[in-house]
N, C-alpha and C positions, 0 to 999 in steps of 0.2 A: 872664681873668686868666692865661691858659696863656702859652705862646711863637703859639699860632696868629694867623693876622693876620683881624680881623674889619670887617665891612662894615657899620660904625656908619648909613650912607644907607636899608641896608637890613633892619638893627634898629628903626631908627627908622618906616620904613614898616610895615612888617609884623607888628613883635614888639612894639609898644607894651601890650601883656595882660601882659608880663613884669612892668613897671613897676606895672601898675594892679594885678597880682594881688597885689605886695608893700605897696600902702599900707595892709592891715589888720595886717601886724605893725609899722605905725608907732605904732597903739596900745600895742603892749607893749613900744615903746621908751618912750614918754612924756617925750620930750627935755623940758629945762626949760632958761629964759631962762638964760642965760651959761655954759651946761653944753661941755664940749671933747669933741666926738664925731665918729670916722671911721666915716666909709659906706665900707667895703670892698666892693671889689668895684662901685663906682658907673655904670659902664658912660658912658651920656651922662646924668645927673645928673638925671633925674627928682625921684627920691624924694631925692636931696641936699637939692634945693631945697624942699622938703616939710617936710623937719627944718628948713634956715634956720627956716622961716617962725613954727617955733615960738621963734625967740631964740636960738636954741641955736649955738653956735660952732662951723660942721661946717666938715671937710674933705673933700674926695670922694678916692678912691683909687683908680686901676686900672692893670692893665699894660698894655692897647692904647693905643698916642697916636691913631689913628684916632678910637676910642672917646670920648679924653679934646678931643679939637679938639671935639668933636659938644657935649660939656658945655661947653667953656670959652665954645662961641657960643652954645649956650642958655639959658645961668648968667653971661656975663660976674662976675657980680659976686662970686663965690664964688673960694672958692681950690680945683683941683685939682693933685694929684699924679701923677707917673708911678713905680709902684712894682710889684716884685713881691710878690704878696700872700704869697708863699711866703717871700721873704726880705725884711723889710722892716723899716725904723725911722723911729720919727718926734720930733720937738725934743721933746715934752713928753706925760707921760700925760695921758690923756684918760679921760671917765669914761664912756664907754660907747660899743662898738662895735656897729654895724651891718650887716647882710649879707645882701643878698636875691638870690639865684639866680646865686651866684658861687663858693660853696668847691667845687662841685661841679668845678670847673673846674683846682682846683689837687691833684692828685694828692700832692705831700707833704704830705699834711693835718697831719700832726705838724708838720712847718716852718710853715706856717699857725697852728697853735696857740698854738708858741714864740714866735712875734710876738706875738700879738693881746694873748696872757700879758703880754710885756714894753710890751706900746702902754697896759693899762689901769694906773690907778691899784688901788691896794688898795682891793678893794670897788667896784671898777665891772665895770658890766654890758655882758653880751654877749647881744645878739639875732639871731640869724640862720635865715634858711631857704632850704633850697636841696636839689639833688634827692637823695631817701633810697633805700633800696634797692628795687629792681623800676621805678624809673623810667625811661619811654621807652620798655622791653625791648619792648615789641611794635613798633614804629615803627620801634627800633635791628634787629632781629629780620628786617623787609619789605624791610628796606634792605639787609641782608645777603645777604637768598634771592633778590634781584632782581640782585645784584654776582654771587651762583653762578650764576644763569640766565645768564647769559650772558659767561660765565669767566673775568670780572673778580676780581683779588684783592681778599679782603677787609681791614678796616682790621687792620693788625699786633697793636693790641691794643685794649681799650677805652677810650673816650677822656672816660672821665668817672671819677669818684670818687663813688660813689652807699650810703655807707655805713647799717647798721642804727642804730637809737635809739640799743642799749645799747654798740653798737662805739664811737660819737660821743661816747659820753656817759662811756664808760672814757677814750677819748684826751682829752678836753677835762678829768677830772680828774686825769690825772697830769701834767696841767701848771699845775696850780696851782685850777683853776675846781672853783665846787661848781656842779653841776648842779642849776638848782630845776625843770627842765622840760623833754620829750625826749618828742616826738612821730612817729610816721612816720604820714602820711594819705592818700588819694588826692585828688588833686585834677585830675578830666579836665576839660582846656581846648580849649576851641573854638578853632581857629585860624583866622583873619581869609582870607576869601576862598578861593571855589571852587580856587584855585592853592595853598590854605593849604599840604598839606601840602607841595607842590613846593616851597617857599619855605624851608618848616621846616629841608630836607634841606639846602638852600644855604646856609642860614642856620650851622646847626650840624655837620654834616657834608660843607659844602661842599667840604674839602681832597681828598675820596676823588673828588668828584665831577671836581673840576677836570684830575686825570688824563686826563679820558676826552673823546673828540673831541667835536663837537656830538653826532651822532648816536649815540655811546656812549649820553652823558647823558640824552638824552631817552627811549632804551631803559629803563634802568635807572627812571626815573623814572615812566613808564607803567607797569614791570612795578610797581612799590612801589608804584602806587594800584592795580591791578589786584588785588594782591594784599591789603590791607586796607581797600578799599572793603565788602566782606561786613562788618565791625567798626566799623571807626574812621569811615564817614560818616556822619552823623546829620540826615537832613532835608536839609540846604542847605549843611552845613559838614563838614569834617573835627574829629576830636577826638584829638588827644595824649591820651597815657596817662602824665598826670604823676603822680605821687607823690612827695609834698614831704616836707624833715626839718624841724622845726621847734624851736629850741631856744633856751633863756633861763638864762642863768649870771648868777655873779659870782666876781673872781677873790679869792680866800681872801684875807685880812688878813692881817698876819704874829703870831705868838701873841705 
């Protein structure tokens, strides 16, 4: 959802656990037959098509077209949008937003909020999860001591939005939302393949990567498993150190 340009080819290969780990808060969506619902932050349209299937009249939303081509050819039949989640409007309220592993990504979370505020109808509901405070920090951490090892600049500043329960849970009601729910948890994921974490790095941090010649990169890269192989391998895989926010609203009725 940022400005970064992302490589939907190799989302798809790699990061499909993204998708699978969000279909348990589709339960606490509970879309119903002819309900108007944006999946913010949709990426290439997994869990879009997840909600369709319940009858439900979704929209998908994201800011990469990269992103949004990958949905519109694995969903033809859905409607996506190109929007920023930060600054956004849509023709008509909807009764309930969705968002799995994407506000992390939009730094004006307040501008995030004032949307989502003005996209619901009075009394509809917001679901969303996505990464809460301490997420990543050891992996974002490996990657940084492997950028000083060898006297590469590190990123200018941090490149995620990884807020506490009760910070999320103040911003989401002074724009209108009563908070019924406001979780932070850990959730370590195994990432797909002996190269998992290399992938991880290109995947999400690939812009700092892209600076560096071939053999920069591959430097850097080896130093970052060398350095949280002691931790993050387990058996046969690498493990992210996610920790998720997980939160259930509605936005207030007028008195």
């Amino acid at each position: 959802m940022s400005e970064r340009r992302w490589d939907s080819a190799l989302y798809e290969a790699h990061h499909g656990y993204v998708s699978r780990l969000g279909e348990g808060l589709l339960c606490l969506l509970a879309p119903q037959p002819g309900e108007r619902i944006l999946d913010l932050g949709c990426g290439t349209g997994h869990l879009t098509q997840q909600i369709a299937q319940s009858g439900a009249c979704v929209t998908g939303l994201d800011s990469d077209a990269a992103m949004l081509r990958q949905a519109r050819a694995n969903y033809p039949q859905l409607r996506f949008i190109q929007a920023d989640g930060q600054d956004f409007q849509i023709d008509a309220p909807c009764d309930a937003i969705f968002s799995n592993a994407a506000l992390h990504w939009m730094p004006n979370a307040r501008g995030a909020a004032a949307c989502m505020a003005r996209a619901l109808r009075p009394g509809g509901r917001l679901v969303a999860e996505f990464g809460g405070a301490g997420n990543v920090q050891t992996l974002y951490d490996g990657f940084c001591a492997a950028l000083r090892e060898f006297g590469q600049p590190l990123p200018a500043s941090f490149p995620w939005y990884f807020p506490a329960a009760e910070d999320y849970s103040a911003l989401l009601e002074a724009q209108g939302f009563q908070v019924l729910a406001a979780q932070v948890f850990a959730r370590p994921t195994p990432l797909e393949g002996e190269d998992g974490l290399r992938q991880w790095y290109t995947m999400f941090l690939g812009e700092h990567l892209e600076r560096l010649d071939p053999g920069g990169r591959e430097r850097v890269l080896a130093a970052s498993e060398r350095r949280l192989r002691p931790t993050q391998w387990q058996d046969d895989h690498w493990v992210a150190d996610y920790t998720r926010l997980r939160v259930v609203a509605r936005l207030r009725e007028a008195p």
